[in-house]
Biopython code that builds the backbone (N, CA, C, O; Angstrom):
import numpy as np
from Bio.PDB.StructureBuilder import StructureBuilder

atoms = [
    (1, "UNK", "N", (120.431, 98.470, 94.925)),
    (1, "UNK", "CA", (119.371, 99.332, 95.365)),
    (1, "UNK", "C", (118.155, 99.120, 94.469)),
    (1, "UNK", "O", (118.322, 98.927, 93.265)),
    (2, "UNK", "N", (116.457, 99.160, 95.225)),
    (2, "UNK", "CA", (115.778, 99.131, 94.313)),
    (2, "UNK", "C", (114.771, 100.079, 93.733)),
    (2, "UNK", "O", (114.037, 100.699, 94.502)),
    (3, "UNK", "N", (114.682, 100.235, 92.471)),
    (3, "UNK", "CA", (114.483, 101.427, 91.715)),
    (3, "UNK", "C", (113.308, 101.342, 91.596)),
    (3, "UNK", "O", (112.704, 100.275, 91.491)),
    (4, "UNK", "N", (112.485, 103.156, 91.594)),
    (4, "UNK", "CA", (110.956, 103.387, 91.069)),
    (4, "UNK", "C", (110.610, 103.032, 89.500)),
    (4, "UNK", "O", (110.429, 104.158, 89.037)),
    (5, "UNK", "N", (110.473, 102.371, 88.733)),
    (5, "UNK", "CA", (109.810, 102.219, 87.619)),
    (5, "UNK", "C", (111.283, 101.204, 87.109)),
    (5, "UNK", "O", (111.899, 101.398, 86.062)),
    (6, "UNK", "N", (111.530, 100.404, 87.873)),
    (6, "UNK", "CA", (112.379, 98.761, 87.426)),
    (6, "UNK", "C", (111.717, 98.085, 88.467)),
    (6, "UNK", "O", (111.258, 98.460, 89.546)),
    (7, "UNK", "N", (111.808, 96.437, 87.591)),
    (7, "UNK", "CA", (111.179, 95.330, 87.610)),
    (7, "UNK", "C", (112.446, 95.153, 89.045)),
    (7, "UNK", "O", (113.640, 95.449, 88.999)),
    (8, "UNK", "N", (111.397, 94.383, 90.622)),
    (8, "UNK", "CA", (112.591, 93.851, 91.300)),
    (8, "UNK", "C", (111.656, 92.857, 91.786)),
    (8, "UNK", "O", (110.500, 92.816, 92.206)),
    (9, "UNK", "N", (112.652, 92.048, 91.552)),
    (9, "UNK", "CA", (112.426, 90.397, 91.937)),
    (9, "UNK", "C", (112.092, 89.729, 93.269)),
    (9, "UNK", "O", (112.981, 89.449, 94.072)),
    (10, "UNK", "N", (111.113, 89.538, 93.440)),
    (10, "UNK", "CA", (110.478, 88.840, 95.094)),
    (10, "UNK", "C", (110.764, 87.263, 94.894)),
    (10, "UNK", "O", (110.118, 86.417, 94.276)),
    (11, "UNK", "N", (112.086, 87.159, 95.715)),
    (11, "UNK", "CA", (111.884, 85.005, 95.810)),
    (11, "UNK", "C", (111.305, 84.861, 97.265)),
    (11, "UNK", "O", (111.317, 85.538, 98.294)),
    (12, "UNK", "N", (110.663, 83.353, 96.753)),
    (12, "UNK", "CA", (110.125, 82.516, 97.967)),
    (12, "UNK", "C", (110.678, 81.068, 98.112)),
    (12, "UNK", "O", (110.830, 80.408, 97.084)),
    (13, "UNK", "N", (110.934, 80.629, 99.108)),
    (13, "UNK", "CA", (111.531, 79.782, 99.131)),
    (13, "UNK", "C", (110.305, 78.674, 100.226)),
    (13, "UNK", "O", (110.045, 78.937, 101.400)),
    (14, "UNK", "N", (109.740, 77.489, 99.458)),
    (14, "UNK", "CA", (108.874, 76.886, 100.062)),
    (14, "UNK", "C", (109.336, 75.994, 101.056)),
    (14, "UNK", "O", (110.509, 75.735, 101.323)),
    (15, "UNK", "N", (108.165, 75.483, 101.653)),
    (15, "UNK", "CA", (108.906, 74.627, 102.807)),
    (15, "UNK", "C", (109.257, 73.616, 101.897)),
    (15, "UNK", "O", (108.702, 73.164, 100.895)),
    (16, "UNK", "N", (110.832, 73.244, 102.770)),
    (16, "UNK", "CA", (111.288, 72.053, 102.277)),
    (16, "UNK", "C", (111.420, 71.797, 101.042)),
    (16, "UNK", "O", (111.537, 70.701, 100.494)),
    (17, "UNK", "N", (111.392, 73.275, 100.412)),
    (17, "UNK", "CA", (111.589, 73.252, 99.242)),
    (17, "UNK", "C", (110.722, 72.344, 97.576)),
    (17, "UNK", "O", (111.102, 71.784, 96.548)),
    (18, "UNK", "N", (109.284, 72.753, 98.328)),
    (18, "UNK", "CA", (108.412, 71.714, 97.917)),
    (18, "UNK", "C", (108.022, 72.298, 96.378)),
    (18, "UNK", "O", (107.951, 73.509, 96.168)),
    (19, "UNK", "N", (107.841, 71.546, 95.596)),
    (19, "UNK", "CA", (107.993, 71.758, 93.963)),
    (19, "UNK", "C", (106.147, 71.460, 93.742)),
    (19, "UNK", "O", (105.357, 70.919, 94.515)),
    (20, "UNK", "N", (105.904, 72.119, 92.246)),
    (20, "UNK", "CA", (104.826, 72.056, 92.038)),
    (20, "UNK", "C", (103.516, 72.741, 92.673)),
    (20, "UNK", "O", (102.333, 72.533, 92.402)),
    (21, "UNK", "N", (104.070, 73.588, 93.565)),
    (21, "UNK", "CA", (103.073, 74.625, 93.854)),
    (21, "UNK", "C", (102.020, 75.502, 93.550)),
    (21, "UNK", "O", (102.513, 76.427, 92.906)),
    (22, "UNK", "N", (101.146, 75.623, 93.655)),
    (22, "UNK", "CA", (99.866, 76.891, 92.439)),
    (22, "UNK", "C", (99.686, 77.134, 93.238)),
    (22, "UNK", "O", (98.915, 76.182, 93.358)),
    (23, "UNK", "N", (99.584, 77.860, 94.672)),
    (23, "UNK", "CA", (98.937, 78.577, 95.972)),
    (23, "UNK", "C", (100.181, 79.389, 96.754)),
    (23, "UNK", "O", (100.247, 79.618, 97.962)),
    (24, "UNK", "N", (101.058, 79.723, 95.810)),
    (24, "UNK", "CA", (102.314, 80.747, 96.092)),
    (24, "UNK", "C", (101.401, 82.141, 95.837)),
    (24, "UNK", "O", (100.916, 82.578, 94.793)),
    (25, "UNK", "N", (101.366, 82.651, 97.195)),
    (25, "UNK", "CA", (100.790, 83.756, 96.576)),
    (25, "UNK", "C", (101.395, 85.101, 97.234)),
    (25, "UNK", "O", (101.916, 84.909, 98.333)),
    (26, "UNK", "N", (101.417, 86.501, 96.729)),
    (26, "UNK", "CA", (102.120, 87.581, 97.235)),
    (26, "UNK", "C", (101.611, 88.962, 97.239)),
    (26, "UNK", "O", (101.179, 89.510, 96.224)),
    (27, "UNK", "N", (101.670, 89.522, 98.417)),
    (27, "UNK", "CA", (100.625, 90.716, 98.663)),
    (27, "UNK", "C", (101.538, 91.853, 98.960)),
    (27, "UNK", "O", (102.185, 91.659, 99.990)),
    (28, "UNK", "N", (101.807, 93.105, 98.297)),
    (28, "UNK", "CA", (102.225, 94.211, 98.368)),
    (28, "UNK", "C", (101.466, 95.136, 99.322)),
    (28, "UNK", "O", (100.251, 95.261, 99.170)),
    (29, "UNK", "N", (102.045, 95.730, 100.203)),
    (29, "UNK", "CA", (101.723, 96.664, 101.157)),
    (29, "UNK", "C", (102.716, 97.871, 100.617)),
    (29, "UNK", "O", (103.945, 97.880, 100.672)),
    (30, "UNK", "N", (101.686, 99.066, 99.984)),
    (30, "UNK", "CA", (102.574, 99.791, 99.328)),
    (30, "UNK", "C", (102.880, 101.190, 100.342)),
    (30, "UNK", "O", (102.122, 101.528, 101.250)),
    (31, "UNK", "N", (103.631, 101.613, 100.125)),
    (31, "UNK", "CA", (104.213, 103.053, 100.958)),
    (31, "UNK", "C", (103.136, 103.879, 101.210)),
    (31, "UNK", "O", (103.104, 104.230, 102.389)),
    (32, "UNK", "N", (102.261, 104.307, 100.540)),
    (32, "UNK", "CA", (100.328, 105.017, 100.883)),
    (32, "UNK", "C", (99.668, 104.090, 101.861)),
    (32, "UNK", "O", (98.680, 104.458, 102.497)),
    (33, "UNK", "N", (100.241, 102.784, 102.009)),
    (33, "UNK", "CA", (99.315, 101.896, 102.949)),
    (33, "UNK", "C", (98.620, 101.382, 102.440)),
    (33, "UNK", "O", (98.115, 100.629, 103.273)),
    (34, "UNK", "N", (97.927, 101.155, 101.033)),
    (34, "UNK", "CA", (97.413, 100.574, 99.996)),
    (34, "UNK", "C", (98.014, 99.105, 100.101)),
    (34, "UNK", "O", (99.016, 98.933, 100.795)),
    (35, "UNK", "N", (97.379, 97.965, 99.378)),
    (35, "UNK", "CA", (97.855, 97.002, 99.417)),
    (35, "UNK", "C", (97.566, 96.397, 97.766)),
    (35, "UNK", "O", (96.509, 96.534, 97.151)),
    (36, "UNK", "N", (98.508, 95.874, 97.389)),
    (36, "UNK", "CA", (98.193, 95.358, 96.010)),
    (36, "UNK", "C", (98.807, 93.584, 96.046)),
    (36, "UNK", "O", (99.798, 93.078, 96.573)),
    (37, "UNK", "N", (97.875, 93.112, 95.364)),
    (37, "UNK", "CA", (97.676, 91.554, 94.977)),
    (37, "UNK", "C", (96.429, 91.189, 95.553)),
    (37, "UNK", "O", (95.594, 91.954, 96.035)),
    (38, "UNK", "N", (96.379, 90.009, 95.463)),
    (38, "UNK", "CA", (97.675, 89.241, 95.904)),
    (38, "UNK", "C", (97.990, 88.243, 93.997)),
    (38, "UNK", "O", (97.101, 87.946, 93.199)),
    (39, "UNK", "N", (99.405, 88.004, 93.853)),
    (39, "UNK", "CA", (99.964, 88.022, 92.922)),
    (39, "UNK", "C", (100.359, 86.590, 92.934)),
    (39, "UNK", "O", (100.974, 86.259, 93.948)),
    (40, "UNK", "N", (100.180, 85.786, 92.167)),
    (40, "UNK", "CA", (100.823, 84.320, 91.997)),
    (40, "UNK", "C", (101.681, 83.890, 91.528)),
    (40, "UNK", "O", (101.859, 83.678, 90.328)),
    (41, "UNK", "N", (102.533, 83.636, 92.626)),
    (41, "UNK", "CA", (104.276, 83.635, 92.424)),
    (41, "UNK", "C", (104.370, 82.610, 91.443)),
    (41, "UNK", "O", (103.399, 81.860, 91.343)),
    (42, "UNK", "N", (105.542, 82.397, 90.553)),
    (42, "UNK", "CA", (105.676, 81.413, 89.804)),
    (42, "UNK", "C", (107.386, 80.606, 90.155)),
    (42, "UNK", "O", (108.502, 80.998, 90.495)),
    (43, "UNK", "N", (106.696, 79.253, 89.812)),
    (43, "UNK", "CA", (108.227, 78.493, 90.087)),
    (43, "UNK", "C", (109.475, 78.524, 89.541)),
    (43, "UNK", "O", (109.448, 78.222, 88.348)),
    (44, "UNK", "N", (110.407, 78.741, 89.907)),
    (44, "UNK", "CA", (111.354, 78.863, 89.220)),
    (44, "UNK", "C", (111.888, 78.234, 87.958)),
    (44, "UNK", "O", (111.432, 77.150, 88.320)),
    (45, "UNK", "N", (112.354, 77.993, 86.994)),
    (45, "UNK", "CA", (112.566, 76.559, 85.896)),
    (45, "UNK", "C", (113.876, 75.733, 86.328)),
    (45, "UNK", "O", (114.111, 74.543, 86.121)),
    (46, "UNK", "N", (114.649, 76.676, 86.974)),
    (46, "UNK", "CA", (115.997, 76.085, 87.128)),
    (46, "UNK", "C", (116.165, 75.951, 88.793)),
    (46, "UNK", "O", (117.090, 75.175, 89.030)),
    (47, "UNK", "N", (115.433, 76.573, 90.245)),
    (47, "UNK", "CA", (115.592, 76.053, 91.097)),
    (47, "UNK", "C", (114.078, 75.603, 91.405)),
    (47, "UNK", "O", (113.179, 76.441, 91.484)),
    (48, "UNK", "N", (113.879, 74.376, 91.557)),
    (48, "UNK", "CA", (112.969, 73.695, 92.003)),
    (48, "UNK", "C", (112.882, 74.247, 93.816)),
    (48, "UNK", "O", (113.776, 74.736, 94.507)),
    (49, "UNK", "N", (111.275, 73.891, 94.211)),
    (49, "UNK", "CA", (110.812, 74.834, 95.526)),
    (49, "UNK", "C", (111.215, 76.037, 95.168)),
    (49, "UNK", "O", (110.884, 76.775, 96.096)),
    (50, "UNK", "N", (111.832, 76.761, 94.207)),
    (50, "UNK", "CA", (111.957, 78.813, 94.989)),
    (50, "UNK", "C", (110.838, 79.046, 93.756)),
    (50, "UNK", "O", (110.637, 78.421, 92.714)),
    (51, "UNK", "N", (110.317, 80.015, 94.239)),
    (51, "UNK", "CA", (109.415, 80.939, 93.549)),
    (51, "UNK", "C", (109.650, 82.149, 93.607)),
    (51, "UNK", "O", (110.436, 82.599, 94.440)),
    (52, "UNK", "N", (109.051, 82.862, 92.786)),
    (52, "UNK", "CA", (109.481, 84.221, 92.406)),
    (52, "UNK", "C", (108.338, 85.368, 91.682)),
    (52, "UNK", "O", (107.285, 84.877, 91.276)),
    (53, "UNK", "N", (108.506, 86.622, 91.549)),
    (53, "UNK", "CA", (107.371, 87.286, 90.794)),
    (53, "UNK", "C", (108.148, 88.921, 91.106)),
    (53, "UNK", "O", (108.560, 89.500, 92.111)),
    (54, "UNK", "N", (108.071, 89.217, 89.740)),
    (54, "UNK", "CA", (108.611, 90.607, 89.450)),
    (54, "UNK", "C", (107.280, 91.403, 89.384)),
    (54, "UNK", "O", (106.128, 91.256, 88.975)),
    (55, "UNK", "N", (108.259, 92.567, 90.168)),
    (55, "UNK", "CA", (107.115, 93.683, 90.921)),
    (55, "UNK", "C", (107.375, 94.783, 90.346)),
    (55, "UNK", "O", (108.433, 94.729, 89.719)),
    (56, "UNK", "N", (106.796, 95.858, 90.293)),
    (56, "UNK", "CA", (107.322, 97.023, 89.304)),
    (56, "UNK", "C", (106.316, 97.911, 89.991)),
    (56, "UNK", "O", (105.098, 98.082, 90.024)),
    (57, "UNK", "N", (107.586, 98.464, 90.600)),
    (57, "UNK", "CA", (107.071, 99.482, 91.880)),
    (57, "UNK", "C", (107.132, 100.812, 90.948)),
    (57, "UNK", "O", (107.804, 100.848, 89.917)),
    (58, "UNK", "N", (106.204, 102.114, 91.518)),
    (58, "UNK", "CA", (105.875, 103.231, 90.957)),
    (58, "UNK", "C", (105.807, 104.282, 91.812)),
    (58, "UNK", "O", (105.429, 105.401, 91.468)),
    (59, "UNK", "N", (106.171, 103.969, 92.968)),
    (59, "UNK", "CA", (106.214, 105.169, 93.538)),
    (59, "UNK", "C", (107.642, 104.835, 94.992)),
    (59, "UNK", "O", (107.941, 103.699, 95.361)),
    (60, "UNK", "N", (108.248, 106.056, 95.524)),
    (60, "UNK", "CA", (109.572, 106.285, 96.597)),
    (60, "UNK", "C", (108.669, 105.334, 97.543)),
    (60, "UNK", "O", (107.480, 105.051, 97.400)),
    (61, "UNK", "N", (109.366, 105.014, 98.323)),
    (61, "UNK", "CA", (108.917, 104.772, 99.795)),
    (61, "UNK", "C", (108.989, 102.880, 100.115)),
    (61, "UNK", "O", (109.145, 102.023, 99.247)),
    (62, "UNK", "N", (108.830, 102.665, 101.512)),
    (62, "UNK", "CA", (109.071, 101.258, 101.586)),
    (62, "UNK", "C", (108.107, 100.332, 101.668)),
    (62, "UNK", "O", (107.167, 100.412, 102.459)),
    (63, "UNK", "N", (108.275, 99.451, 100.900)),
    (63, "UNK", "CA", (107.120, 98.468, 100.286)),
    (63, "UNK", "C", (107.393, 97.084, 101.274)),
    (63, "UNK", "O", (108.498, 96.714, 101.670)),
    (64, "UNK", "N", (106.358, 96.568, 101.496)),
    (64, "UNK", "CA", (106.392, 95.271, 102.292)),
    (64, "UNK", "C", (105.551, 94.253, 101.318)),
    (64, "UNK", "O", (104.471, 94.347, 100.734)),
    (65, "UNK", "N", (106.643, 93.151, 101.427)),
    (65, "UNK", "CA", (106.254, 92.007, 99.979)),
    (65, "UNK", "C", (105.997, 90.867, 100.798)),
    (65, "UNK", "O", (106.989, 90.518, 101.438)),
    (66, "UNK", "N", (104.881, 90.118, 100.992)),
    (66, "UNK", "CA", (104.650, 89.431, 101.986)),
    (66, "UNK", "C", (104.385, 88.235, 101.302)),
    (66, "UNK", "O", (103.864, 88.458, 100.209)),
    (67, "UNK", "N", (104.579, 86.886, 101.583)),
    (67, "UNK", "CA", (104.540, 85.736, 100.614)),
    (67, "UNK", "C", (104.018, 84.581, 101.485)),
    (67, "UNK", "O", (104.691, 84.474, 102.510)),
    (68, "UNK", "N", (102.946, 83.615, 101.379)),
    (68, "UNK", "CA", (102.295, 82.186, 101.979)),
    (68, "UNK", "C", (102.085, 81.633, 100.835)),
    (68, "UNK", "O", (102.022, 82.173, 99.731)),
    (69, "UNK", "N", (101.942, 80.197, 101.206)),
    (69, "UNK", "CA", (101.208, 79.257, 100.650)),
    (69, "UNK", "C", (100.689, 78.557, 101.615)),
    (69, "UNK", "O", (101.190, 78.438, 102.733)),
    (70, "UNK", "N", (99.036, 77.755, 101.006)),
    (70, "UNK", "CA", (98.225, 77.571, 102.158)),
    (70, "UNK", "C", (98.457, 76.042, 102.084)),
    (70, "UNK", "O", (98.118, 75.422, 103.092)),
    (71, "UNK", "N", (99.066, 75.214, 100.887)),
    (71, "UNK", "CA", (99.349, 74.170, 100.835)),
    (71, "UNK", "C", (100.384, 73.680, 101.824)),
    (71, "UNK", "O", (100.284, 72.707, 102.571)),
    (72, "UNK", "N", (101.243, 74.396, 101.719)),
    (72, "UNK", "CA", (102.464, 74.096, 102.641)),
    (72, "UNK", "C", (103.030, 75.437, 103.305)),
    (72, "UNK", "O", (104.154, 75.849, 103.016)),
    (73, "UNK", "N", (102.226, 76.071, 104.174)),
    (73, "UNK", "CA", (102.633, 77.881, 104.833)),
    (73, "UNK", "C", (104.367, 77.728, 105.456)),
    (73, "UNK", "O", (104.992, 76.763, 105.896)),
    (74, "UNK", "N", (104.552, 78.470, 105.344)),
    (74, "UNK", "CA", (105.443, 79.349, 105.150)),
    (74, "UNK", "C", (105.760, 80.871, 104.992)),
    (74, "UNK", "O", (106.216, 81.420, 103.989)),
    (75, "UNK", "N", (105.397, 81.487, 106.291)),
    (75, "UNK", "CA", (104.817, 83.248, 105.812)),
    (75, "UNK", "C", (106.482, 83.675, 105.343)),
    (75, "UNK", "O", (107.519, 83.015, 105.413)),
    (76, "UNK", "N", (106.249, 84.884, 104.911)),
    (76, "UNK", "CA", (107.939, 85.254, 104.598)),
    (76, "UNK", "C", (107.377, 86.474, 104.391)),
    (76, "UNK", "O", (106.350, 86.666, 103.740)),
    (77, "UNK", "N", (108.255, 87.576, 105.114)),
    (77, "UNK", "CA", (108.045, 89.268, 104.667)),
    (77, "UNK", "C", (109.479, 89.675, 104.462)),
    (77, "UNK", "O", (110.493, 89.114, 104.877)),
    (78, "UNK", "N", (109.319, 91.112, 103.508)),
    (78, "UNK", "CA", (110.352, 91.695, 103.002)),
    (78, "UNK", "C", (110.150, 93.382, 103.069)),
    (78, "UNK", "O", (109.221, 94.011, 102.564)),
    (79, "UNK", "N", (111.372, 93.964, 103.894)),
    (79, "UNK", "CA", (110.596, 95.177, 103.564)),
    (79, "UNK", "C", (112.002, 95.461, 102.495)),
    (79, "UNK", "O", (113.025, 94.784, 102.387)),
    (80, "UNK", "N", (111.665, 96.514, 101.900)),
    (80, "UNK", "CA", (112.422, 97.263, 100.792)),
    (80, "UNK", "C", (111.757, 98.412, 100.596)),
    (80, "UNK", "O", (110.567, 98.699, 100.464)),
    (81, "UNK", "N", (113.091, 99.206, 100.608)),
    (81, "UNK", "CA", (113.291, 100.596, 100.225)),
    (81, "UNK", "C", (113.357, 100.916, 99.143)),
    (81, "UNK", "O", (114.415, 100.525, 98.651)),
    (82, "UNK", "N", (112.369, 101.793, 98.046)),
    (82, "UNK", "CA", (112.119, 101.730, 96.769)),
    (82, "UNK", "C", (112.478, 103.590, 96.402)),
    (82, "UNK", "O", (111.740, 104.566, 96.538)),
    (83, "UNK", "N", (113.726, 103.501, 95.971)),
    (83, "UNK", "CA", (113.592, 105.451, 95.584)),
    (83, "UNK", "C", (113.785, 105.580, 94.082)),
    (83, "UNK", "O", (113.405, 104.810, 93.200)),
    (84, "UNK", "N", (114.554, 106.887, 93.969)),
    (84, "UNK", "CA", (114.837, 107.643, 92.625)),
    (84, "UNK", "C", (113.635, 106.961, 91.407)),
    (84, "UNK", "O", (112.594, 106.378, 91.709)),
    (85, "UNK", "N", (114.018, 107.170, 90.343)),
    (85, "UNK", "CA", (113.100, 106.858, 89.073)),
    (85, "UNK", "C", (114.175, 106.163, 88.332)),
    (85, "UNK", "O", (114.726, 106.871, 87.489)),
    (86, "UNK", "N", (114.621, 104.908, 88.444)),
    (86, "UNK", "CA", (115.628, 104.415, 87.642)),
    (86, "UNK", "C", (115.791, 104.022, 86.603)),
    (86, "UNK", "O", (116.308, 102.910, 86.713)),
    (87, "UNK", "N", (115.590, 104.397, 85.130)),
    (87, "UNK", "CA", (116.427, 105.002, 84.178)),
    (87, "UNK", "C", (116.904, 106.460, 83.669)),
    (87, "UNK", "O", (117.850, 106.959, 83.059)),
    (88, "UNK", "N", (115.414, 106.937, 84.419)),
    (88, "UNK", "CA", (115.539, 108.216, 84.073)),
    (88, "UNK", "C", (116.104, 109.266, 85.406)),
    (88, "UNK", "O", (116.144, 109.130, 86.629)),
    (89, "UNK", "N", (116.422, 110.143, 84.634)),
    (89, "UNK", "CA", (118.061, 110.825, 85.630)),
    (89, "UNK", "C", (116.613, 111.435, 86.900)),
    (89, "UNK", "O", (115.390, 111.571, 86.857)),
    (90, "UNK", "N", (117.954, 111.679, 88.112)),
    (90, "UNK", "CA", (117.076, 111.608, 89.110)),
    (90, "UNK", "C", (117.614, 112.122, 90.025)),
    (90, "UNK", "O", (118.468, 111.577, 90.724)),
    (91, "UNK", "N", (117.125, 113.427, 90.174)),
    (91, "UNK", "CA", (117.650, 114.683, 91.391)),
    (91, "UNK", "C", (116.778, 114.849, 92.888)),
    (91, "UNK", "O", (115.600, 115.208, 92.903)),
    (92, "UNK", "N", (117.599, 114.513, 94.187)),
    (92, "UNK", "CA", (116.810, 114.625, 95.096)),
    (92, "UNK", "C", (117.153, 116.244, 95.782)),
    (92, "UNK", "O", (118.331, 116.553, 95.606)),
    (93, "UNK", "N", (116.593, 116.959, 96.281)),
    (93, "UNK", "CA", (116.734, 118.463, 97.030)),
    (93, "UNK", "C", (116.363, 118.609, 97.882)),
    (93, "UNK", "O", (115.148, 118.607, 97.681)),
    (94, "UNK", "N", (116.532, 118.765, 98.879)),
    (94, "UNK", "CA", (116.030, 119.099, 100.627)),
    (94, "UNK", "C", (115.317, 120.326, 100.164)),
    (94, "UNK", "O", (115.440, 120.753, 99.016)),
    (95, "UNK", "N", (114.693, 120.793, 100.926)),
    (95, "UNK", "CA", (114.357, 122.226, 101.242)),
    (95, "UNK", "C", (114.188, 122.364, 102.636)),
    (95, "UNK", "O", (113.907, 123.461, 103.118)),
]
sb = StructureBuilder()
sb.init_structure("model")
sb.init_model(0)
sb.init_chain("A")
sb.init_seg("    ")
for serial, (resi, resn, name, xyz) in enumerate(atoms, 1):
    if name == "N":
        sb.init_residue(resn, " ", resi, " ")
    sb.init_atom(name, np.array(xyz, "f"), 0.0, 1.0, " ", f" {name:<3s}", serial, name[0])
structure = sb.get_structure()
């Protein structure tokens, strides 16, 4: 599950798995409808073509992590469900 105030990991996987990329880029559509980035994914060291970029979400609600490159496109979206405050203890209550 992914937590309000922990780091969670966005991979991209390029076409064809193409290495050496600088135009990985990644745009947060946050739960307010706000949008944040766009963020420049970085290559992996150990899998060549995947890219990646840790996000550190701050608020409940579901975030859409959207990822291109214009060198070699490839759109890719993610939605995720982001709750509780995860380290710190964390009570939900209906009313």
């Amino acid at each position: 599950m992914a937590l309000v105030n922990e780091t969670y990991r966005i991979y991209y996987v390029a076409d064809k798995f193409q290495t050496g990329l600088i135009d990985v880029l990644l745009t947060v559509l946050l739960p307010d409808d706000t949008e944040a980035g766009p963020f420049t994914m970085t290559e992996h060291p150990l899998r060549p073509g995947v890219y990646y970029y840790d996000y550190l979400p701050i608020q409940n609600g579901q975030y859409y992590f959207e990822a291109d490159s214009a060198t070699t496109p490839k759109q890719f979206v993610q939605i995720v469900n982001i709750e509780g405050f995860g380290s710190v203890p964390y009570a939900g209550f209906d009313n």
